[in-house]
C-alpha positions in Angstrom: 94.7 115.3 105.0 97.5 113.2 103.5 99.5 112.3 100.7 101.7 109.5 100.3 103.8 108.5 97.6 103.9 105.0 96.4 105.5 104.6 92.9 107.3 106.4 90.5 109.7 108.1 92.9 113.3 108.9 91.4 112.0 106.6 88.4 109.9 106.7 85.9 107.5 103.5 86.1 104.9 102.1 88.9 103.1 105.7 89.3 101.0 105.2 92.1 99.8 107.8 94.7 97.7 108.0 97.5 95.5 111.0 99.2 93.9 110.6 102.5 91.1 112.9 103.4 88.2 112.4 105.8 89.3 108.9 106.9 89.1 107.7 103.2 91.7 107.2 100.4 92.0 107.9 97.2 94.7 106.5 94.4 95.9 108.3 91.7 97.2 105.6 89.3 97.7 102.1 89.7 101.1 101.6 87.7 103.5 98.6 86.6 107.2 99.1 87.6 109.0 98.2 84.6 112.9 97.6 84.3 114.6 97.8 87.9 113.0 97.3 90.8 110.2 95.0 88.9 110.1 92.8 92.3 107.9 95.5 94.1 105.0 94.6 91.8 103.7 92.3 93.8 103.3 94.2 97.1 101.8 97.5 97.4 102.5 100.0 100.3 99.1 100.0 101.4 96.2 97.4 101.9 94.5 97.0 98.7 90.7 96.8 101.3 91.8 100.5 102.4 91.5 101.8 98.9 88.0 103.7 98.8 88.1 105.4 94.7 90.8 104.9 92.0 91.8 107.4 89.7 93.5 106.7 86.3 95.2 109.8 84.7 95.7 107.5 81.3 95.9 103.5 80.2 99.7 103.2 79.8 100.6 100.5 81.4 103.1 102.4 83.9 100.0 104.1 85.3 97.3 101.3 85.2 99.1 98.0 85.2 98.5 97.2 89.0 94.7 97.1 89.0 93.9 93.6 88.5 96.7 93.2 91.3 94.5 95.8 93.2 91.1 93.8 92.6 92.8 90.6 93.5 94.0 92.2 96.8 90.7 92.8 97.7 89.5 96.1 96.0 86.3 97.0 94.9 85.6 100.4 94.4 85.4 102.2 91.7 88.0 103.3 88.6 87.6 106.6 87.6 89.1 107.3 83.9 87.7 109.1 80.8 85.6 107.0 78.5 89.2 106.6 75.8 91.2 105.4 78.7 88.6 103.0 79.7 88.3 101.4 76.5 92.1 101.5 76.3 92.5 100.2 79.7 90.2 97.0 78.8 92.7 95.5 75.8 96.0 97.2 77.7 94.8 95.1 81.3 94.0 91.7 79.4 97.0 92.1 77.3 99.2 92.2 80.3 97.5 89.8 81.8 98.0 87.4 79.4 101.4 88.0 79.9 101.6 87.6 83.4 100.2 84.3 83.2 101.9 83.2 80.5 105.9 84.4 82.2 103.9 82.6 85.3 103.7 79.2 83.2 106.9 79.4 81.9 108.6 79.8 85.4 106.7 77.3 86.9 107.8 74.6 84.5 111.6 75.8 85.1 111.2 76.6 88.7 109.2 72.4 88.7 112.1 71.2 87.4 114.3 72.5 89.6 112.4 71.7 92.8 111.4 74.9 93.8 108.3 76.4 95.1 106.5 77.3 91.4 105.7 80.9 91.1 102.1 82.3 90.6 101.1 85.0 88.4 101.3 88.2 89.2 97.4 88.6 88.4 95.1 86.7 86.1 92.7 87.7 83.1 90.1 87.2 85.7 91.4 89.9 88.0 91.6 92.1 84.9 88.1 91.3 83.8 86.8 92.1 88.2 89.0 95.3 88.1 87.1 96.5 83.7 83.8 95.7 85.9 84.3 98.7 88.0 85.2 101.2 85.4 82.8 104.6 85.5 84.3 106.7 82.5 84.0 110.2 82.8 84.1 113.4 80.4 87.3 116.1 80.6 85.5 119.1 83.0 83.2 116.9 84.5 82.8 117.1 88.4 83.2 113.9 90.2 82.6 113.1 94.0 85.2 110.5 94.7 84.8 110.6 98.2 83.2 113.0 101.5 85.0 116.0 101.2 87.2 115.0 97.8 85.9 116.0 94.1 87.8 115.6 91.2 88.1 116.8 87.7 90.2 115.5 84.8 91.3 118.0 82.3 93.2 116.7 78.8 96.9 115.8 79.4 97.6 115.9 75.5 100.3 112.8 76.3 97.8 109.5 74.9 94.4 109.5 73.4 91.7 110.1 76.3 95.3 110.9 79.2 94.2 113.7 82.1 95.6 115.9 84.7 93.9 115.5 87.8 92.7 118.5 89.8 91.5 116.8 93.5 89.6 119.7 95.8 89.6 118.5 99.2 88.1 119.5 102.1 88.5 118.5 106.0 87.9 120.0 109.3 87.7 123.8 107.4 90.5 123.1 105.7 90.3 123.3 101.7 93.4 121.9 100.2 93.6 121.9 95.8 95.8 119.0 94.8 96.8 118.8 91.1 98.7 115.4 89.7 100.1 116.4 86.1 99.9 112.3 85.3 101.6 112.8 82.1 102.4 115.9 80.2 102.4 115.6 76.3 104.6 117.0 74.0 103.0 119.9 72.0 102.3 119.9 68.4 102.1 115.8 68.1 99.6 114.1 65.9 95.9 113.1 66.4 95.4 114.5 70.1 95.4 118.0 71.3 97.8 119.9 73.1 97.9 119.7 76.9 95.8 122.5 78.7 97.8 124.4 80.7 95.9 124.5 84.1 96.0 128.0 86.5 94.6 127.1 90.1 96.3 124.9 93.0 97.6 124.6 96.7 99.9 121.4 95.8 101.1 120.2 92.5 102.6 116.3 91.9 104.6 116.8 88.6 105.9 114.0 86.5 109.8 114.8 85.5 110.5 111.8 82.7 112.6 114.7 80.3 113.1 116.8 83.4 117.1 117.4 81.8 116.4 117.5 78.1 115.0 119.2 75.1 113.4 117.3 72.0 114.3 117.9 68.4 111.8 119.8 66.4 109.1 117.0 65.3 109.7 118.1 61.3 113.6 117.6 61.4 112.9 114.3 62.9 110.3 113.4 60.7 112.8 114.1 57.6 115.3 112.3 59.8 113.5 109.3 60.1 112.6 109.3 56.4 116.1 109.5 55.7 117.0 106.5 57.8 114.2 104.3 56.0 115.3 105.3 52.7 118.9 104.1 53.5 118.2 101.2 55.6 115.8 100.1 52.9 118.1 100.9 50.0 120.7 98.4 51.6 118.2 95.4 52.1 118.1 95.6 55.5 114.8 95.9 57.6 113.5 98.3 60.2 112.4 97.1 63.6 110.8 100.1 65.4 110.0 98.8 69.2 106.7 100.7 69.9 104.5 101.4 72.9 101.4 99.2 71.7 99.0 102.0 72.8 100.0 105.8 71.4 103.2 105.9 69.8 102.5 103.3 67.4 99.2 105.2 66.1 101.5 108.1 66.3 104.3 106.1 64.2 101.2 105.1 61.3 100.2 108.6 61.6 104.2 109.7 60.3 104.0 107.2 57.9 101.7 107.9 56.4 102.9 111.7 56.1 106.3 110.4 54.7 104.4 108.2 52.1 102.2 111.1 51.2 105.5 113.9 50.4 107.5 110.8 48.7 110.1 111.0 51.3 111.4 107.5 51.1 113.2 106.9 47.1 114.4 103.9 47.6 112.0 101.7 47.9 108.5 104.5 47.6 105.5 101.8 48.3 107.6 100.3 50.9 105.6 97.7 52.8 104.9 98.8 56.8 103.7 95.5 59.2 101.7 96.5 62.0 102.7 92.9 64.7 101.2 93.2 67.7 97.7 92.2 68.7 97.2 94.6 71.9 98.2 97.5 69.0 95.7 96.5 66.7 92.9 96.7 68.9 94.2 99.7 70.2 94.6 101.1 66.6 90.8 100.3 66.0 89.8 102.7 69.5 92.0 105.1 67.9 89.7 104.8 64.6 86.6 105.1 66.1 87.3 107.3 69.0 88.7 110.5 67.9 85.9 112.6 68.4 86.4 115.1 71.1 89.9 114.0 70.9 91.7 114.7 67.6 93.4 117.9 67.3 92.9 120.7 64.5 95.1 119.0 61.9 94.1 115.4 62.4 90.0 116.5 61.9 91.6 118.3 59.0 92.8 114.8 57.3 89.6 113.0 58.4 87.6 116.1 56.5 89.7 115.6 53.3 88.6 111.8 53.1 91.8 110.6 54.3 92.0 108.4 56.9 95.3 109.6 59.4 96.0 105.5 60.4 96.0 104.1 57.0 97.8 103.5 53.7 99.1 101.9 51.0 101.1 98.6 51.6 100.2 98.8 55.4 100.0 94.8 56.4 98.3 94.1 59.9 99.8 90.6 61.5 97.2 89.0 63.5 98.1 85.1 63.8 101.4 83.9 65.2 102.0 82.3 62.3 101.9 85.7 60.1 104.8 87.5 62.7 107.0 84.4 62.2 106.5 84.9 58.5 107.8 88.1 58.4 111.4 86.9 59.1 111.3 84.6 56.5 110.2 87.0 53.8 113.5 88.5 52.4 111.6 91.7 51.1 113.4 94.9 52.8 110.1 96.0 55.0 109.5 98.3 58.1 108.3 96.5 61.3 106.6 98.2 64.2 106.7 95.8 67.2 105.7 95.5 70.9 107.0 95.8 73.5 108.3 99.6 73.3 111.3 98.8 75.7 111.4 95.2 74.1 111.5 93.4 77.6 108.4 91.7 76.4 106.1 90.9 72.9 106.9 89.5 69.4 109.5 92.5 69.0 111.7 90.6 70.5 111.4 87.5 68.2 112.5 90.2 65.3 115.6 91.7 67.3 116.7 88.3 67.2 116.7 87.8 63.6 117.5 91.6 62.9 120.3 92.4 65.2 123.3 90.6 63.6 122.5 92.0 60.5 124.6 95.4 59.7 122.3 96.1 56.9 119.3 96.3 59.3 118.0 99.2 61.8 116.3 99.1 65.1 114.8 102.6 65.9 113.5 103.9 69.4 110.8 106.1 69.6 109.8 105.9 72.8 111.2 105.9 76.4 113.8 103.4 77.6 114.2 102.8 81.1 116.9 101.5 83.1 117.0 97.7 83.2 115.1 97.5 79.9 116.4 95.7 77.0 115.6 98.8 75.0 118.2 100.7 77.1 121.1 97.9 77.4 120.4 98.3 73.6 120.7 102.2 73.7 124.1 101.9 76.2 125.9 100.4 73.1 125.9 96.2 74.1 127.5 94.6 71.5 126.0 91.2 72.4 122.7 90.5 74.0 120.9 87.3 75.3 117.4 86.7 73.5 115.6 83.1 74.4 118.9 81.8 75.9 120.8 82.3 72.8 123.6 85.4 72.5 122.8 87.9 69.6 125.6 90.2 68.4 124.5 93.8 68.1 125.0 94.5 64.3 122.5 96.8 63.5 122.4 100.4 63.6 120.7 101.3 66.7 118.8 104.6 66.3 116.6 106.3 69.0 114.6 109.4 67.8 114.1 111.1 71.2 111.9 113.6 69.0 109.1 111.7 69.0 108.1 111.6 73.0 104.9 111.8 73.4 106.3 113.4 76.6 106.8 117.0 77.5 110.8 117.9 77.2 112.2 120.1 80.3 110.9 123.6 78.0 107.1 121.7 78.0 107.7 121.1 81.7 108.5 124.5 82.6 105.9 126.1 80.5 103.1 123.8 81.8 104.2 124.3 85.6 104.7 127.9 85.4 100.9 128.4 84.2 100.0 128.9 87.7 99.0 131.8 88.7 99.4 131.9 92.3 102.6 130.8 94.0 102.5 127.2 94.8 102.9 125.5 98.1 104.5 122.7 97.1 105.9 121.3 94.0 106.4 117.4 93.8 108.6 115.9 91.5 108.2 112.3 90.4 107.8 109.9 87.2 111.7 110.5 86.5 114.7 109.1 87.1 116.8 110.5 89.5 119.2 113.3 87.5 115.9 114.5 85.5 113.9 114.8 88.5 117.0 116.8 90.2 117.7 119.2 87.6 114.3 120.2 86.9 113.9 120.5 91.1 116.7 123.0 90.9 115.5 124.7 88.2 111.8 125.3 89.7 114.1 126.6 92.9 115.4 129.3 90.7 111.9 130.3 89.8 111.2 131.0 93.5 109.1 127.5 93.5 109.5 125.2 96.8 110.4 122.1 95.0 110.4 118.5 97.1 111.5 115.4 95.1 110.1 112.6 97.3 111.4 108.5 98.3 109.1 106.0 98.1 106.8 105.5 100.7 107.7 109.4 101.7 104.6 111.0 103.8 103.3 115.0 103.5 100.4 116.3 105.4 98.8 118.7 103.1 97.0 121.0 105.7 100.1 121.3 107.7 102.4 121.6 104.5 105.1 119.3 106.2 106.7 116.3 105.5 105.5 113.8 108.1 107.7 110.6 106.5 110.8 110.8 104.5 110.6 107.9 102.2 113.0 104.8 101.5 116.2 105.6 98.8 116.1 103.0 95.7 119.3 102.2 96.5 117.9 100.7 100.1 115.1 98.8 98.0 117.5 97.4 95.6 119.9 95.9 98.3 117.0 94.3 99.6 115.7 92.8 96.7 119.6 91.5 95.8 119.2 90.1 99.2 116.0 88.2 98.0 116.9 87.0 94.8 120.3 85.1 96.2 117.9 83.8 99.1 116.0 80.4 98.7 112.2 81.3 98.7 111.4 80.2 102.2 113.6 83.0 103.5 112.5 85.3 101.1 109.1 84.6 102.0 110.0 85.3 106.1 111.4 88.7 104.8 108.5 89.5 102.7 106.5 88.9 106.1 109.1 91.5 107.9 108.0 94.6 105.6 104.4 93.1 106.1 105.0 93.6 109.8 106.6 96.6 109.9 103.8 98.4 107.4 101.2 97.3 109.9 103.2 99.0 112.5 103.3 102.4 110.8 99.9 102.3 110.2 99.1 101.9 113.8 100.9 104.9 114.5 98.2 107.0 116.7 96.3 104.1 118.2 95.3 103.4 121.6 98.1 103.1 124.2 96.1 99.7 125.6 96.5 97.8 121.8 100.3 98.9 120.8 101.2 97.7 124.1 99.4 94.7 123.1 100.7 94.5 119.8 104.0 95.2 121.0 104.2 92.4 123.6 102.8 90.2 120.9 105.6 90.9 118.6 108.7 90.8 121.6 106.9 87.1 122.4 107.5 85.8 118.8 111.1 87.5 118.5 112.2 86.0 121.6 110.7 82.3 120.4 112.5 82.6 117.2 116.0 84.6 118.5 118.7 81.6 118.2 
């Protein structure tokens, strides 16, 4: 009985994790690293055949992004989510498909040019079509036999429309082991979804630490804050480019809006005009619109009762055609823009940072995470100049980030959902947060009397024996590695992508017969001596 870590480990993208009960595994979450350390996408720490049930705790592409890679690997099993993710999961997967093949197409003619070995996509909207053929949506409370010996139950995260905790109960050789993984834990008090339920019961919990070292604003201070900010950005002629998570925080965003709109909180310019440009948020918007029930929280079923609708209002212009984003730069009417990507490293947002960014009269606001590496962060870290499609872009715009509106618990929400259980805890591990956040709130949790463990990648802990078996590999070890890649030419790269290959087959022969590692062994000395020059 075994956990392993595989994503998400002193940062906050890629969450991936892996139990191991009764000869069979289990992964919770399938996630895209995003920023840094983006060259790990395309190899997992595990063989994707080995994989016996999926679990997705919500459809943000952090946690779901690596399941057509998955399917293409050779998975095909099934993807346990609740019936909102699943739907989510569908436009989120082809979405970044799409992109994938399309980054794919545009490195292969560069990489063509320069006589190198073209580059394939990472995965295809045929992987992500194999991997939505396997979805089995489930309801919040239901009982679900992933596995012999493993159940599982999602309970609501309160962090995205349709997002879960997962409570795994396992059981092996008379020992029962109750394994809870947060996935996400949402702020309290945001709009449309409920709060998160606090959960009471476990032997081992896997805690996500993305505001592990800070406190939010109060939501109504930012809300006038953010009003404020329109009105004056507006009142100068300039435009506001709000970089926004496709999925949740732009239905979050339209949500505000429409608040602000409703209590005449922007004077300057009252029926300003809000464009909705992104595709994948469109179709999310229209889940949102017909998939609240069982979802929307007391005061969202409250504006839904009144006739109101809590997505929509005046002067809200949904861009659908390429042609109609391109527009939108052209048109010299002051106007708010809500864009994707969220951390801008991808999308049509990007096209409008380009034509926003050297104006001082304009504003690009954050509402969402940034993480390292991310254009949204440079951004954040104060660059004055930035390159967009090989052309440098002076940073003239106010640059605003209103930290308010996570859709993540802050260190308070973190402490208050942890410290709902009732029994003292085994274990506490700490991941989906970069490095200082996941520290702070491990040392805080000590003070509390908790046994905190902040794991490496690829770290190893057997839960029946409550020991760490496998201390994982430090980012800073990855990243010299992958510097070590990028300045190589592709064939060596290739031999050194072989060498991890090699050496993961190794650790999972740990425990064989003495006869075959011999064999193996031999096998392996042959082929170093033939190559050692």
């Amino acid at each position: 009985m075994k956990l392993f870590f595989c994503g998400a480990n002193k940062e906050v993208t890629g969450s991936c994790h892996c139990v191991e009960v009764n000869g069979k595994k289990i992964l919770v979450d399938c996630g895209l690293v995003q920023g840094n350390n983006e060259e790990r996408n395309s190899q997992f720490p595990f063989r994707a055949r080995e994989i016996d049930a999926v679990i997705v705790t919500h459809a943000h592409i952090d946690h779901s992004g690596r399941l057509p890679l998955l399917f293409k690997q050779g998975y095909r099993g099934p993807v346990y989510a609740t019936e909102a993710t699943c739907r989510l999961m569908e436009v989120m997967l082809m979405d970044s498909a799409h992109i994938q093949e399309t980054e794919a197409s545009w490195k292969q003619r560069k990489e063509k040019r320069a006589g190198v070995e073209p580059e394939e996509p990472l995965y295809t909207k045929e992987d992500a079509r194999v991997a939505i053929e396997y979805f089995e949506s489930c309801r919040y409370g239901e009982m679900i036999q992933v596995a012999p010996g493993a159940t599982a139950v999602l309970t609501d995260a309160g962090h995205l429309l349709g997002s879960s905790s997962a409570t795994l109960m396992l059981e092996e050789d008379g020992v029962a082991k109750k394994v809870v993984f947060s996935g996400d834990i949402g702020n309290t008090n945001q709009p449309i979804i409920k709060d998160p339920v606090y959960l009471q019961e476990a032997d081992y919990v896997v805690m996500e630490s993305t505001y592990g070292n800070r406190l939010h604003k109060k939501l109504h201070y930012t809300l006038e804050d953010m009003a404020k900010l329109i009105d004056k950005t507006l009142g100068r002629g300039g435009n506001v480019v709000i970089p926004a998570f496709a999925v949740g925080r732009t239905q979050e965003l339209l949500y505000h809006i429409r608040e602000m709109k409703e209590r005449k909180l922007v004077r300057s310019v009252p029926a300003f005009p809000v464009y909705l440009d992104s595709p994948l948020a469109l179709e999310a918007t229209q889940i949102y619109d017909k998939g609240l029930a069982g979802y929307a929280d007391d005061e969202t079923l409250a504006v839904m009762e009144k006739g109101f609708h809590p997505l929509r209002f005046p002067n809200l212009k949904l861009c659908r055609t390429t042609e109609e984003s391109i527009a939108l730069n052209e048109d010299k009417e002051p106007k708010v823009i809500i864009s994707a990507s969220g951390m801008c490293d991808a999308g049509r947002v990007r096209h409008h940072l380009k034509h926003n960014l050297w104006r001082k009269e304009c504003t690009v606001m954050f509402a969402g995470f940034q993480a390292g590496g991310t254009l949204g962060r440079i951004l954040l870290d104060g660059a004055t100049v930035v390159k967009l499609f090989g052309e440098s872009i002076a940073v003239n715009a106010e640059i605003y980030n209103f930290r308010g509106l996570s859709a993540h618990a802050d260190q308070k929400g973190l402490l208050n959902w942890i410290g709902s259980f009732e029994k003292p805890l085994q274990r506490v591990f700490i991941v989906h947060g970069e490095e200082e956040a996941a520290q702070e709130l491990s040392g805080l949790l000590a003070g509390k009397g908790m046994d905190p463990y902040v794991p490496d990648f690829r770290a190893e802990f057997d839960l029946a024996e409550g020991s760490i078996t496998r201390e994982g590999v430090k980012l800073q070890a990855i990243k010299k590695k992958q510097a070590q890649r990028k300045s190589a030419n592709p064939a060596y790269a290739r031999l050194m992508n072989a060498g991890d290959r090699i050496l993961d087959v190794i650790s999972r022969n740990e425990g064989g017969a003495n006869k075959d590692l011999g064999k193996f062994a031999d096998q392996l000395i042959a082929l170093a001596e033939k190559w050692d020059r």
